[in-house]
N, C-alpha and C positions, 0 to 999 in steps of 0.2 A: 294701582291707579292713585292719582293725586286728586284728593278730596275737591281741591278748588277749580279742578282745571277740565273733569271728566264728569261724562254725563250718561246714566245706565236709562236705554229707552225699555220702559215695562211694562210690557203685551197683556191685558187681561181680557180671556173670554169667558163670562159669567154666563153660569146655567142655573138650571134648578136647584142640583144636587151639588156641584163643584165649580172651580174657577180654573180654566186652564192658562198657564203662564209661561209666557219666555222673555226672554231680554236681550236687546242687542248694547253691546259700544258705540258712542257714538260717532267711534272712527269711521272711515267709509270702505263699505266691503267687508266690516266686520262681520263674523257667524254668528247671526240669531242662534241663542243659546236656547233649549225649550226645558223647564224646569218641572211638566210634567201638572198634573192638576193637583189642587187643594181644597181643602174644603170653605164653606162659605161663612163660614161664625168669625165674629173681629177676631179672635185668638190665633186663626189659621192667617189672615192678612198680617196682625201685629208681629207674626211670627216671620213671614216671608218679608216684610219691611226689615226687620232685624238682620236678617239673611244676606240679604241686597246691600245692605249697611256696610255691612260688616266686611264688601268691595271697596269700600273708601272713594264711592264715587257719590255724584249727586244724582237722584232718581227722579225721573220725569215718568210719568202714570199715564196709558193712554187704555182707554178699555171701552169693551161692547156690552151693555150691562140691559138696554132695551129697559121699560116704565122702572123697575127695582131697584136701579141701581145709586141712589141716592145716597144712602146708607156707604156705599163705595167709593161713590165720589168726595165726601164729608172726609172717611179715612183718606183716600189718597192726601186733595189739599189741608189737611191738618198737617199731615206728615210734611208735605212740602213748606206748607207757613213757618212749624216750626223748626224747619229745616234752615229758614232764611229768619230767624227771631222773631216769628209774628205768634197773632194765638190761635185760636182753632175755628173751624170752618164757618162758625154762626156768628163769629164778632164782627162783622161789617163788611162791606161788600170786599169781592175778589174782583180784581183789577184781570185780564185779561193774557199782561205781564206774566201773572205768578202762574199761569195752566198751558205757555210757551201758545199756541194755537186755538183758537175758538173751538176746532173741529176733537182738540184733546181729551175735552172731556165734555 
């Protein structure tokens, strides 16, 4: 996949204990890939960002996290800011632009 031109959609269901994750292309009709669960510490996300990277696509984060999930949404848009040169989730407002849909995240 061409880094500029492909877009990896990234499913996350937040629980107690784990995050369960899959990913589609965002060709149409492509197969939701399901990646299986992980755990919930930033080392287990920094680690699956790394993974997903490493597709050479750009990652759009969409996730069900319910009151917790703060701390998730912080990592996601850091990741995307600094995807695009910006800096991390607490330097000034996010524009609507950079999370693709209101309903994203």
């Amino acid at each position: 996949m061409e880094q500029s031109s492909k877009t990896l959609y990234v499913g996350l269901d937040v629980h107690k204990d784990s995050i369960a994750v899959a990913y589609a292309p965002e060709e149409r009709g492509a197969e939701v890939l399901s990646l299986g669960a992980i755990g919930t510490r930033q080392c287990d996300i920094d680690k699956l960002i790394r993974k997903l990277q490493s597709k050479g696509a750009a990652l759009m984060f969409v996730y069900e996290a319910g009151p917790c999930g703060y701390w998730l949404s912080c990592t996601c848009l850091r990741h995307v800011h600094n995807a695009r040169g910006r800096g991390h989730c607490d330097e000034g407002p996010i524009e609507s632009s950079d999370t693709g849909s209101p309903s994203d995240f």
